[in-house]
C-alpha positions in Angstrom: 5.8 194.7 81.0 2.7 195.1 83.0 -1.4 193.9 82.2 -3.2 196.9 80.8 -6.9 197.9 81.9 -8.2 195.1 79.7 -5.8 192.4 80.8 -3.4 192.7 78.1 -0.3 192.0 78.6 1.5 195.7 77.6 4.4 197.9 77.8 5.7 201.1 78.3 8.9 203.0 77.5 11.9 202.8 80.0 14.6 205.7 80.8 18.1 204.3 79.1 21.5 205.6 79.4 20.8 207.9 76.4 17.1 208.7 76.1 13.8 206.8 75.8 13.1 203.7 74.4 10.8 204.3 71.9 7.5 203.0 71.2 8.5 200.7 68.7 10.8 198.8 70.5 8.5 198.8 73.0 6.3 197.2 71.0 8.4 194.7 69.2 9.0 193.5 73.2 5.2 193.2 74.2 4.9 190.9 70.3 7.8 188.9 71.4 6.4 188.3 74.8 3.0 187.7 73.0 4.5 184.9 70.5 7.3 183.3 72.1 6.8 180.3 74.6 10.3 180.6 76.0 10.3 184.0 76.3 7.2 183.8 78.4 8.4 181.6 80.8 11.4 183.2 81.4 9.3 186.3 82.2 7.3 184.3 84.5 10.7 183.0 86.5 12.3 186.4 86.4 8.4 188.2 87.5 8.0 185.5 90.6 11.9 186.2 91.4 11.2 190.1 91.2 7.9 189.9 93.2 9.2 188.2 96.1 12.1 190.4 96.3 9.8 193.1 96.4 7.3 191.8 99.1 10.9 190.9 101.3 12.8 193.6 100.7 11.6 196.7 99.1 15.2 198.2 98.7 14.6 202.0 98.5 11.3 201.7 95.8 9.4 204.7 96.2 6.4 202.5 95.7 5.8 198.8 96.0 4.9 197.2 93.2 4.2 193.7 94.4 0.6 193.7 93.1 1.2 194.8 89.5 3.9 191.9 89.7 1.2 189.5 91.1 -1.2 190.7 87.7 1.5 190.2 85.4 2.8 186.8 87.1 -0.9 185.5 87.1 -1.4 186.6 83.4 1.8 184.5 82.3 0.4 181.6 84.3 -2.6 181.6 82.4 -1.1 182.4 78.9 -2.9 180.0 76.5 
């Protein structure tokens, strides 16, 4: 999950044991995230948890990604 050029909230397709996900599923996980409240705020925990680990830590990550985890984070707070 990440917020797209027009601050959408979007997805893209992750490397699993056996392939790609594929763009459906990806889909059916940025709807969800779109539609369900709960879902949402567990995001939000789970994004705040991630982000901070991120800033304090940075285990190994070729790149930090704090900032896309601050847009996504400040997209869910905002979620209408």
């Amino acid at each position: 999950m990440f917020v797209d050029d027009n601050g959408n909230i979007a997805g893209a397709p992750i490397r699993l044991e056996h392939g790609w996900a594929s763009d459906k599923s990806v889909q059916a996980a940025v709807d969800a995230v779109n539609t369900d409240p709960k879902l949402r705020t567990d995001l939000l925990i789970k994004a705040r948890s991630a982000r901070e680990h991120m800033l304090d830590h940075n285990w190994g990550n070729k790149k930090n990604r704090a900032d896309e985890m601050k847009a996504l984070i400040e997209k869910l707070e905002g979620y209408p």
